[in-house]
PDB file of N, CA, C and O in Angstrom, chain B, residues numbered from 101:
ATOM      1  N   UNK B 101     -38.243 -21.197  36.558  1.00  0.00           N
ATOM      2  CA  UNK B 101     -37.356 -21.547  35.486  1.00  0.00           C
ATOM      3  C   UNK B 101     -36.380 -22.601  35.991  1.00  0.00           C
ATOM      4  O   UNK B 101     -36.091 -22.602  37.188  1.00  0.00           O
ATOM      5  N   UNK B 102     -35.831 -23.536  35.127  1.00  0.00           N
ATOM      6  CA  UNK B 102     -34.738 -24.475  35.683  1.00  0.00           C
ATOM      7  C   UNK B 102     -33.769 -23.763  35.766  1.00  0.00           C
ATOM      8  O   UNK B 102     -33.533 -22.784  35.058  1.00  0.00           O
ATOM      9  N   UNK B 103     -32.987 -24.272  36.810  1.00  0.00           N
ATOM     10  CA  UNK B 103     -31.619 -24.297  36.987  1.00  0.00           C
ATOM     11  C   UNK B 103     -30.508 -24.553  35.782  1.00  0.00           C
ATOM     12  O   UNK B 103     -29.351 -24.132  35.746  1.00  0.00           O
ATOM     13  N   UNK B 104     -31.101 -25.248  34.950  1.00  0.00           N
ATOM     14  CA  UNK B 104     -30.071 -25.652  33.442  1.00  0.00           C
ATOM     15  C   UNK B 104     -29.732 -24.296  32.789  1.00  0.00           C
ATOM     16  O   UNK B 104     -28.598 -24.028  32.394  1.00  0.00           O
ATOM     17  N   UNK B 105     -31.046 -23.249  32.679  1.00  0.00           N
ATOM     18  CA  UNK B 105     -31.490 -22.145  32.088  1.00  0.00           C
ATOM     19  C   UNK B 105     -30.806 -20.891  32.752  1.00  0.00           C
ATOM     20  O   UNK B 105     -31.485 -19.866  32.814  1.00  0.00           O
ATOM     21  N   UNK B 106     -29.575 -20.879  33.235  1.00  0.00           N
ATOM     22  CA  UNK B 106     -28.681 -20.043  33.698  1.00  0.00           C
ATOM     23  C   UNK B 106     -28.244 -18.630  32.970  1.00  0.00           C
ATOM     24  O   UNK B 106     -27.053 -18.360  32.815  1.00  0.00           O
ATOM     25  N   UNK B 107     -29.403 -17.663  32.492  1.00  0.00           N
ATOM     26  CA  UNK B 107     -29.427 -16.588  31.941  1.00  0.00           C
ATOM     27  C   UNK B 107     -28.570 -15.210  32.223  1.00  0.00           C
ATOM     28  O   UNK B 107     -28.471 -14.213  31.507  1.00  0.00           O
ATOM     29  N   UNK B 108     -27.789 -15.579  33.931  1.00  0.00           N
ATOM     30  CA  UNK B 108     -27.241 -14.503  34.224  1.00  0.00           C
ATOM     31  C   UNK B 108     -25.783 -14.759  33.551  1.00  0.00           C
ATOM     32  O   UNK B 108     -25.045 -13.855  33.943  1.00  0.00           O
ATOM     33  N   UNK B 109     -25.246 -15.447  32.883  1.00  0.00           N
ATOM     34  CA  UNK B 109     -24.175 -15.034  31.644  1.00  0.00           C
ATOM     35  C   UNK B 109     -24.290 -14.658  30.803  1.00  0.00           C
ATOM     36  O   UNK B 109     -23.355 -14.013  30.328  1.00  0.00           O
ATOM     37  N   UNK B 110     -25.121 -14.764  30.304  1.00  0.00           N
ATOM     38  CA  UNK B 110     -25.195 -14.181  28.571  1.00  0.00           C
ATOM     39  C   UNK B 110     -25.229 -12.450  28.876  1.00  0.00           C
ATOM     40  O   UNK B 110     -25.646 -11.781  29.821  1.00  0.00           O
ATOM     41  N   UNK B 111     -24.570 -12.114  27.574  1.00  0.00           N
ATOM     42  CA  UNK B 111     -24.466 -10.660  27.704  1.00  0.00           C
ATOM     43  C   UNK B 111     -25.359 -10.263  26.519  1.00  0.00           C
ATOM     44  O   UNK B 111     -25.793 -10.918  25.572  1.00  0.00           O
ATOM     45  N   UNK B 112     -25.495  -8.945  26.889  1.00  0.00           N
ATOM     46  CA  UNK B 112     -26.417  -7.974  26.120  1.00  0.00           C
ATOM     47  C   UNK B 112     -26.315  -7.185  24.929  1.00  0.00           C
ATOM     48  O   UNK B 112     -25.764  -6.089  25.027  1.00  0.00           O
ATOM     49  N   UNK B 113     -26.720  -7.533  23.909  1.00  0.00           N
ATOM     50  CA  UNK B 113     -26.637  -7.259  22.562  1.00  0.00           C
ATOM     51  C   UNK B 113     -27.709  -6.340  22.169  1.00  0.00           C
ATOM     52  O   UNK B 113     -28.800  -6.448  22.728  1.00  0.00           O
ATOM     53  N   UNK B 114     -27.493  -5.316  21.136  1.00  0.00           N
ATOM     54  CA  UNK B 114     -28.381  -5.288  20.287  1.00  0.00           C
ATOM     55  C   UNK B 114     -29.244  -5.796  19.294  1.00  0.00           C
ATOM     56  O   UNK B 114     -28.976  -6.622  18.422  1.00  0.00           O
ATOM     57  N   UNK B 115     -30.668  -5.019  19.592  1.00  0.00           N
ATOM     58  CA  UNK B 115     -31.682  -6.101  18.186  1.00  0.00           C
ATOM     59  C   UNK B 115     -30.811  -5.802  17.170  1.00  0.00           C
ATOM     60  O   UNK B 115     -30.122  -4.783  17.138  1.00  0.00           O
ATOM     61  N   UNK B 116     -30.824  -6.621  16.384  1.00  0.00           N
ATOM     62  CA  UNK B 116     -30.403  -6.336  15.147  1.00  0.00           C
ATOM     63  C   UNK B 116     -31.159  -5.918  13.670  1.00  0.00           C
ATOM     64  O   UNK B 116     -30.698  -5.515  12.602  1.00  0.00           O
ATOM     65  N   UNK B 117     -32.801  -6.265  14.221  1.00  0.00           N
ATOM     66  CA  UNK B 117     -34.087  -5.641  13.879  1.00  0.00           C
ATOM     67  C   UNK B 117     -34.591  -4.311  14.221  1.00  0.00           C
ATOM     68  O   UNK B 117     -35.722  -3.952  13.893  1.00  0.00           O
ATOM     69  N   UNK B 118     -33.947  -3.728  14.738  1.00  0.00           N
ATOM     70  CA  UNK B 118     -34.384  -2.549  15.741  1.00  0.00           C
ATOM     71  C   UNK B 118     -34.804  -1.586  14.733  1.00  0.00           C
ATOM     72  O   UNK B 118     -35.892  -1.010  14.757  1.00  0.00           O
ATOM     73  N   UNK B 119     -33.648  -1.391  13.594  1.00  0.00           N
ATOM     74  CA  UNK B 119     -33.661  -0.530  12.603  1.00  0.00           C
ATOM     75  C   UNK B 119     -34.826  -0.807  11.669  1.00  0.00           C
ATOM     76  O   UNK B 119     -35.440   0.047  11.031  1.00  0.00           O
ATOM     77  N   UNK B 120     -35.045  -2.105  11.674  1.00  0.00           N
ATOM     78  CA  UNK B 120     -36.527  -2.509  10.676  1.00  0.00           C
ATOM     79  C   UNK B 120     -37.552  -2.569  11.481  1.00  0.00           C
ATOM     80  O   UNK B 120     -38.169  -3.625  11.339  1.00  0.00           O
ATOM     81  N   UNK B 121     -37.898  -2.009  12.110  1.00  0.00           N
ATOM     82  CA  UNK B 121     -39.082  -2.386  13.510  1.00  0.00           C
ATOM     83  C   UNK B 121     -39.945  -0.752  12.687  1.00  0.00           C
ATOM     84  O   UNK B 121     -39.331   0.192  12.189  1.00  0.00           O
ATOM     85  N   UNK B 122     -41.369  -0.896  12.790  1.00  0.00           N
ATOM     86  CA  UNK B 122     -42.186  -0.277  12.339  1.00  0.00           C
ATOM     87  C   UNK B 122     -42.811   0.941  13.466  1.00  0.00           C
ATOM     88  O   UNK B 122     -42.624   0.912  14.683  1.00  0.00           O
ATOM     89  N   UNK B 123     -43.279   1.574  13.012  1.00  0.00           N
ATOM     90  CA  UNK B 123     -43.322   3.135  14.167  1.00  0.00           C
ATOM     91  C   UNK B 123     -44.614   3.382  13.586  1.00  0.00           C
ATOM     92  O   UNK B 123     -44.846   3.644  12.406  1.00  0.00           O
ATOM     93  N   UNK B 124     -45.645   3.242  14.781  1.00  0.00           N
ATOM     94  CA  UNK B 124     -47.079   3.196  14.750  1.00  0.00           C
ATOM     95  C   UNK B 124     -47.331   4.546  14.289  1.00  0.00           C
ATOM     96  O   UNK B 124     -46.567   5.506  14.395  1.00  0.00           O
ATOM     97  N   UNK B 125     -48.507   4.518  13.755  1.00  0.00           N
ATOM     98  CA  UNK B 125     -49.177   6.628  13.522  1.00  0.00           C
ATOM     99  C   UNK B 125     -50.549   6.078  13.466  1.00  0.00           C
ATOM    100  O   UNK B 125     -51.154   5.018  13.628  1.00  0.00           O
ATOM    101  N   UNK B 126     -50.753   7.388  13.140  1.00  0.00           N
ATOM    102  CA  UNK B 126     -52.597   7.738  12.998  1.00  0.00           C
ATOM    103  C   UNK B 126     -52.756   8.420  12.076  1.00  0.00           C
ATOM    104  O   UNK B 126     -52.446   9.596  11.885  1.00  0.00           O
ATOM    105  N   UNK B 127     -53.370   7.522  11.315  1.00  0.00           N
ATOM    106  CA  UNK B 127     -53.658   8.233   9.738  1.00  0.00           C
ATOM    107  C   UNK B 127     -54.866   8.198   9.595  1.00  0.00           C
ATOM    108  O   UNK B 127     -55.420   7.109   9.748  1.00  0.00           O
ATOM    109  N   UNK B 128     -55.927   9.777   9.141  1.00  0.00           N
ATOM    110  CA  UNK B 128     -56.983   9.759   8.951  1.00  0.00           C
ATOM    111  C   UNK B 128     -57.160   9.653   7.198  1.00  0.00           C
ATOM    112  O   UNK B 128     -56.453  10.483   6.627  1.00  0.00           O
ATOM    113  N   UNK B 129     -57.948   8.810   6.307  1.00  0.00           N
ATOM    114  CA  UNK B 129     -57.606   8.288   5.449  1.00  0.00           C
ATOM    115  C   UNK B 129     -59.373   8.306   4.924  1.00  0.00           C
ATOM    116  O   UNK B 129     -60.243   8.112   5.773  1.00  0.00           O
ATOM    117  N   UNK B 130     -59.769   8.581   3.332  1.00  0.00           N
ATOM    118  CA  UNK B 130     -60.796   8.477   2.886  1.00  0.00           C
ATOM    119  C   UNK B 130     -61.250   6.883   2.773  1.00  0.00           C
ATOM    120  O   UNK B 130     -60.927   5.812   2.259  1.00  0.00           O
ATOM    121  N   UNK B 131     -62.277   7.541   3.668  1.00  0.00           N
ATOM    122  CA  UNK B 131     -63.061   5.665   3.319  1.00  0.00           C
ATOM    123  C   UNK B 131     -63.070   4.955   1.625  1.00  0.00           C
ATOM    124  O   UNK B 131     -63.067   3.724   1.588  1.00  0.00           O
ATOM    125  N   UNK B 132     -63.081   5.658   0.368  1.00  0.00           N
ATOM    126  CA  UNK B 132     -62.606   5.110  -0.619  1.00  0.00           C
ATOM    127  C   UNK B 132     -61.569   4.633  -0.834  1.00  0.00           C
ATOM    128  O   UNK B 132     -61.478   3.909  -1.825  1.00  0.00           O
ATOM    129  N   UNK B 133     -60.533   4.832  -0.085  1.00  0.00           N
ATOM    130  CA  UNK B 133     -59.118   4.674   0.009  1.00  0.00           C
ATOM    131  C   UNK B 133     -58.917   3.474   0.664  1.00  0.00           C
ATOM    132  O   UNK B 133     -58.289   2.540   0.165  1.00  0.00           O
ATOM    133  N   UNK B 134     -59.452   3.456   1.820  1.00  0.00           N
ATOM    134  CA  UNK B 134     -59.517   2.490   2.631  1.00  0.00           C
ATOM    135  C   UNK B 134     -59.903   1.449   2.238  1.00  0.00           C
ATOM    136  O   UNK B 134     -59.285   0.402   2.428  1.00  0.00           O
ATOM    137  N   UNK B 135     -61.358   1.559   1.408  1.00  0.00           N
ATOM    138  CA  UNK B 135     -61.997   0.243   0.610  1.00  0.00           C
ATOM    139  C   UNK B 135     -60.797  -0.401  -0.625  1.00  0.00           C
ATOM    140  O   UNK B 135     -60.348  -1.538  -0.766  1.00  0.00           O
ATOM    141  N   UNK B 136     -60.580   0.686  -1.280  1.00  0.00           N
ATOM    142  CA  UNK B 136     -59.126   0.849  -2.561  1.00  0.00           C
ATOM    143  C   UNK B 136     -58.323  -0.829  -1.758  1.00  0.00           C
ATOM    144  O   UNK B 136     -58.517  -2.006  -2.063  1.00  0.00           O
ATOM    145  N   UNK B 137     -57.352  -0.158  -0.600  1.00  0.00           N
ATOM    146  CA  UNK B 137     -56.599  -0.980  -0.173  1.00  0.00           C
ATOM    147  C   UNK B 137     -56.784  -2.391   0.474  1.00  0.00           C
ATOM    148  O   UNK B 137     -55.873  -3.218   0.518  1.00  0.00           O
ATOM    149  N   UNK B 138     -58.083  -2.602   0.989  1.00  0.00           N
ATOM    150  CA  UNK B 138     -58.612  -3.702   1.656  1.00  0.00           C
ATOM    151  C   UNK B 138     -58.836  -4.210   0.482  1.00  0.00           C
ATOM    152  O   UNK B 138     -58.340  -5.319   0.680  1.00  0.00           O
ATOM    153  N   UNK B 139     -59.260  -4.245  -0.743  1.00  0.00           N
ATOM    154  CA  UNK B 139     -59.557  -5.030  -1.886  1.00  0.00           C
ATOM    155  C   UNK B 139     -58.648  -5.347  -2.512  1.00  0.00           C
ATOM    156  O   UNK B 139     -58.558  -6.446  -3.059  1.00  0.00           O
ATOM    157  N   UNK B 140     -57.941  -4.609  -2.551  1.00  0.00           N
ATOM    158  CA  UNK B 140     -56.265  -5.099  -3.195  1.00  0.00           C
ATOM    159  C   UNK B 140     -56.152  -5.889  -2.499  1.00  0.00           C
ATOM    160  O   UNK B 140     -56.355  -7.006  -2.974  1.00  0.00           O
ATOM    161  N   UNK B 141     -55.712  -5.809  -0.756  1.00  0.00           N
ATOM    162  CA  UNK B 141     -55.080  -6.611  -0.015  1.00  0.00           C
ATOM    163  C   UNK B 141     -55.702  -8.143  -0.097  1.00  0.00           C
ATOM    164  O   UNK B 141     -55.105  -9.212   0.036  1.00  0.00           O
ATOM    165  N   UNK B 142     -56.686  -7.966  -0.281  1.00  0.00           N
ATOM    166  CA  UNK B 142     -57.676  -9.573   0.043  1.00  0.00           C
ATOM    167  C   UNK B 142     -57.467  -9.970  -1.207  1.00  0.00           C
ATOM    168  O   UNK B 142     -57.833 -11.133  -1.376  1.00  0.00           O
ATOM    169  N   UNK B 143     -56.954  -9.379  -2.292  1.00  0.00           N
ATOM    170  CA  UNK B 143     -56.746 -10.236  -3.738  1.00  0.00           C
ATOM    171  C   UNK B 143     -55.223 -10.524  -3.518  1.00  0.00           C
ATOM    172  O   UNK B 143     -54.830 -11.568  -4.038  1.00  0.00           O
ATOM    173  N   UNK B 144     -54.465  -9.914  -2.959  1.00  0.00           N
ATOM    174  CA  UNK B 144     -52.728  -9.981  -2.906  1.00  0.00           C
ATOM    175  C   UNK B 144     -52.500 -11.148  -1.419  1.00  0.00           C
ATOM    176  O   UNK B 144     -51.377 -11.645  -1.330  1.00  0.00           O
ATOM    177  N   UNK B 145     -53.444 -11.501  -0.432  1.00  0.00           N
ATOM    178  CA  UNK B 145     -53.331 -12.359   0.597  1.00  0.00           C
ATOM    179  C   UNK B 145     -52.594 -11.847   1.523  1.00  0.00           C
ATOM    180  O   UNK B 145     -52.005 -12.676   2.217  1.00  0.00           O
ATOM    181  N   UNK B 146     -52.330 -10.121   1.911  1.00  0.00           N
ATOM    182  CA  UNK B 146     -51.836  -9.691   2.616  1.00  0.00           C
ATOM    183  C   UNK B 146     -52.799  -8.615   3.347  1.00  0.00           C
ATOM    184  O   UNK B 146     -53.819  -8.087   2.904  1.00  0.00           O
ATOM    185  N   UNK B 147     -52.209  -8.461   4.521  1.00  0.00           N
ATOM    186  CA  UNK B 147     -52.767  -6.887   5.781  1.00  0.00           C
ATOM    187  C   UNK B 147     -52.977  -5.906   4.590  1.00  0.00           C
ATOM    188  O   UNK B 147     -52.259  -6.010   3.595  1.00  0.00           O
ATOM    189  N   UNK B 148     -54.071  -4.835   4.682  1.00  0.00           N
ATOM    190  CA  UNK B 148     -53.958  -4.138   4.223  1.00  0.00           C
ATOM    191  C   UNK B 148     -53.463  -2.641   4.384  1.00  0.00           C
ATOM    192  O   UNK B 148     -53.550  -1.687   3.611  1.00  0.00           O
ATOM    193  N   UNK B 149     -52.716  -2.798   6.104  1.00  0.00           N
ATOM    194  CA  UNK B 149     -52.153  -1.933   6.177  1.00  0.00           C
ATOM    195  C   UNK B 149     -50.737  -2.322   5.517  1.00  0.00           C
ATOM    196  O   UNK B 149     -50.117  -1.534   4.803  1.00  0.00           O
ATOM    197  N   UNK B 150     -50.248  -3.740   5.860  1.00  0.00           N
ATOM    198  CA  UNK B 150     -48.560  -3.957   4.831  1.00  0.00           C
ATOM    199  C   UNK B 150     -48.690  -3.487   3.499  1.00  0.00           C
ATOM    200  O   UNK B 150     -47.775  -2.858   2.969  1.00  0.00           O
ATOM    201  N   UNK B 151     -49.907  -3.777   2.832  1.00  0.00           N
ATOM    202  CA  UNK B 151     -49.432  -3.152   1.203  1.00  0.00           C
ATOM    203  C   UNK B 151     -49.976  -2.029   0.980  1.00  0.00           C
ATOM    204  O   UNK B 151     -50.622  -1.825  -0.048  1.00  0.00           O
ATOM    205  N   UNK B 152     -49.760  -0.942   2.106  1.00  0.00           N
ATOM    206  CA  UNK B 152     -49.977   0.637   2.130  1.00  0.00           C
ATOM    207  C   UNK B 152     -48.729   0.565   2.726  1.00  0.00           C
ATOM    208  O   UNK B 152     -48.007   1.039   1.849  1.00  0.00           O
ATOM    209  N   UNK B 153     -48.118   0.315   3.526  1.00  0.00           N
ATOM    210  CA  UNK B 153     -46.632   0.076   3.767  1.00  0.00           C
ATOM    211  C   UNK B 153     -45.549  -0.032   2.374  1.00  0.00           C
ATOM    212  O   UNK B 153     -44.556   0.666   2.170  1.00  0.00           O
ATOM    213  N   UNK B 154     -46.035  -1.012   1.614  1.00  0.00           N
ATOM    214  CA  UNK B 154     -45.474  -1.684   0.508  1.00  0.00           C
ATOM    215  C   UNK B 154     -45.276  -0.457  -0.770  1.00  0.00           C
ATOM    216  O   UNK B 154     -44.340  -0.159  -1.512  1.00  0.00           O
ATOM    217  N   UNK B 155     -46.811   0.101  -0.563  1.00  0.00           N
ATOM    218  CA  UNK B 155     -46.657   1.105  -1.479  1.00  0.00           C
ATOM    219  C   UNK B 155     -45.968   2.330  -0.987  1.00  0.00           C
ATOM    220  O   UNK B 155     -45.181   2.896  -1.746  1.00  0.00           O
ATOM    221  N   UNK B 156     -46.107   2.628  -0.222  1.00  0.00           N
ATOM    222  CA  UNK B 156     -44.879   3.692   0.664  1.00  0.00           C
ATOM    223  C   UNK B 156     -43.841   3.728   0.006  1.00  0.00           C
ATOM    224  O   UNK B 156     -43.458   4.514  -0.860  1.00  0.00           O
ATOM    225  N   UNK B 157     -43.237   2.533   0.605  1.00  0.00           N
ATOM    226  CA  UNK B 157     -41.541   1.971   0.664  1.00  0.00           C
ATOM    227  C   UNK B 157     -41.813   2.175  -0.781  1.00  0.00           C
ATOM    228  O   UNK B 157     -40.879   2.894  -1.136  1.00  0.00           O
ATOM    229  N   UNK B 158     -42.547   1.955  -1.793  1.00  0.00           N
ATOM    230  CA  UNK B 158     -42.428   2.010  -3.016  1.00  0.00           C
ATOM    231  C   UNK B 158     -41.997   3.378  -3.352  1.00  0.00           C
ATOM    232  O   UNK B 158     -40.937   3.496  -3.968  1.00  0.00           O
ATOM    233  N   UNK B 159     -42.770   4.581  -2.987  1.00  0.00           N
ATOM    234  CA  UNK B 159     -42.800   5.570  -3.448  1.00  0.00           C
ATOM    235  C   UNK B 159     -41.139   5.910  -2.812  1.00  0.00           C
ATOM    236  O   UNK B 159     -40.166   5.956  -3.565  1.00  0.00           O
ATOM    237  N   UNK B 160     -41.073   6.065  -1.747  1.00  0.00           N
ATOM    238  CA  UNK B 160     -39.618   5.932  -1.370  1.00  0.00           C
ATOM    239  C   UNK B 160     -38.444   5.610  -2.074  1.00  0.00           C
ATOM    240  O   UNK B 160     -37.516   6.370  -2.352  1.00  0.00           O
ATOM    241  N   UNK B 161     -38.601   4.075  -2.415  1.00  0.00           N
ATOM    242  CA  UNK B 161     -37.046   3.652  -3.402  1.00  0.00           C
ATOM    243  C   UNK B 161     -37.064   4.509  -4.816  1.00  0.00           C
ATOM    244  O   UNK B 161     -36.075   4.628  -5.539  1.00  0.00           O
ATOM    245  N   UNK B 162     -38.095   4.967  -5.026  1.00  0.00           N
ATOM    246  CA  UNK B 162     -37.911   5.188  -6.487  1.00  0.00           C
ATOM    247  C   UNK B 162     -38.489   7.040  -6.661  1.00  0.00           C
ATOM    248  O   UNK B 162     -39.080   7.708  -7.509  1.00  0.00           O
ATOM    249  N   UNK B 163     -37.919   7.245  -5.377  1.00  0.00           N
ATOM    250  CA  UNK B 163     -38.257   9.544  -5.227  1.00  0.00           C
ATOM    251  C   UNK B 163     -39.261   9.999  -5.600  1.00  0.00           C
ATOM    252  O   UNK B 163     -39.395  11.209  -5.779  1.00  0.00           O
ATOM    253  N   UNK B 164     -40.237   9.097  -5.809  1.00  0.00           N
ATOM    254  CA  UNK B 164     -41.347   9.758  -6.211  1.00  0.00           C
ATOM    255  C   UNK B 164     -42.075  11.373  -5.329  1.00  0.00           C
ATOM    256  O   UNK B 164     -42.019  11.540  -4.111  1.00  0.00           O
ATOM    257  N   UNK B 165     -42.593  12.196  -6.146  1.00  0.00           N
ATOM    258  CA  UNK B 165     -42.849  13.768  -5.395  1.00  0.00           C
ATOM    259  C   UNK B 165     -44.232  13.452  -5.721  1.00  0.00           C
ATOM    260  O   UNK B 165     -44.710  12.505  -6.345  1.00  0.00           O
ATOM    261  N   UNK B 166     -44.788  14.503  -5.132  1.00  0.00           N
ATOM    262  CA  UNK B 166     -46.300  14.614  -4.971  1.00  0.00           C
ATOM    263  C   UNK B 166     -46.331  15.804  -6.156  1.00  0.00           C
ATOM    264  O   UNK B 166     -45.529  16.695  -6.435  1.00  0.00           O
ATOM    265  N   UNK B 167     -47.344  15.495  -6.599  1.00  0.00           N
ATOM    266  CA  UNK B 167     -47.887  16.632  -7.518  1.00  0.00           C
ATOM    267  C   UNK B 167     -48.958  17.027  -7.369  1.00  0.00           C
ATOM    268  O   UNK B 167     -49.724  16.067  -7.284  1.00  0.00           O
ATOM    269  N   UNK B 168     -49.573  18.168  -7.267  1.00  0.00           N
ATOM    270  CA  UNK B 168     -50.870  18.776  -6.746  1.00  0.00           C
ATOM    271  C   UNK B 168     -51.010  19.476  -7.152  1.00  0.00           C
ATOM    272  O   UNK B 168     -50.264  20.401  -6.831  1.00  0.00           O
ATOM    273  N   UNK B 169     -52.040  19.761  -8.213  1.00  0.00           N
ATOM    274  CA  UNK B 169     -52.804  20.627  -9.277  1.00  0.00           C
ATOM    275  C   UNK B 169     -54.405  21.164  -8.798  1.00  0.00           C
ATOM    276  O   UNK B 169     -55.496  20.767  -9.206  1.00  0.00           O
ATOM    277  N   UNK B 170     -54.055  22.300  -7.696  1.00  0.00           N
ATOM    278  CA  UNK B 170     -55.506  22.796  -6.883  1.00  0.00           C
ATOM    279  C   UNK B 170     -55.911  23.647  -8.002  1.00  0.00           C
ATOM    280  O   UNK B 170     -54.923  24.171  -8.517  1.00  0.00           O
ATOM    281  N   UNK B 171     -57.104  23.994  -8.606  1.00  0.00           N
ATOM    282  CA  UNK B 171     -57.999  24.600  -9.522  1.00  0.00           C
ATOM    283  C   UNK B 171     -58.009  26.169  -8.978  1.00  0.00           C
ATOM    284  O   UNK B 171     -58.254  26.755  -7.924  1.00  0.00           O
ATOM    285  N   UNK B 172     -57.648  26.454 -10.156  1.00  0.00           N
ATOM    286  CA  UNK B 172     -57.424  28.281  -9.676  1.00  0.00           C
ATOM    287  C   UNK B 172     -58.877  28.302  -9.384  1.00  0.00           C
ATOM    288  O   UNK B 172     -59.684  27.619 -10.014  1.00  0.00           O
ATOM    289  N   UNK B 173     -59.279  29.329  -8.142  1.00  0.00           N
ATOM    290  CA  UNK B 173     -59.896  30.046  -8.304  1.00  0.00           C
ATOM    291  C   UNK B 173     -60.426  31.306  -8.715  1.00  0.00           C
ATOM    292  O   UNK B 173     -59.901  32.415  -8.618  1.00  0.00           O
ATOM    293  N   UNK B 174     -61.674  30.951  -9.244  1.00  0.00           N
ATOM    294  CA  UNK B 174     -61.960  32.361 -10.474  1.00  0.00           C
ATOM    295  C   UNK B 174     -62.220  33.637  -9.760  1.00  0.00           C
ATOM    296  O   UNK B 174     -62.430  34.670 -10.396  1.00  0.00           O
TER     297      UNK B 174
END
């Protein structure tokens, strides 16, 4: 590195992204689902993991609950 590039002053900050920084998982997911989102994504010009992200954050801002109607058994 040059000598101009004198890095031992600068002091140490926080990211300021840190809080928006994304937290990997493992999601096992129906291959219809999967196809679902890759076809969206390739019509929207985005990852198709961001607009499973997108729809997340969606369900998020706006409280959406899960509803689950399992079939009595007889």
């Amino acid at each position: 590195m040059k000598a101009e590039y004198d890095l031992s002053k600068l002091k140490a900050r926080k990211n300021p992204y840190a809080s928006k920084l994304k937290k990997p998982v493992t999601m096992r997911l129906s291959e219809d689902v999967v196809v679902y989102f890759k076809s969206m994504a390739d019509d929207a010009g985005v990852p198709y993991q961001s607009l499973i992200n997108l729809y997340l954050r969606d369900c998020l801002a706006n409280n959406r609950k899960v509803q689950i109607n399992w079939p009595k058994l007889a």
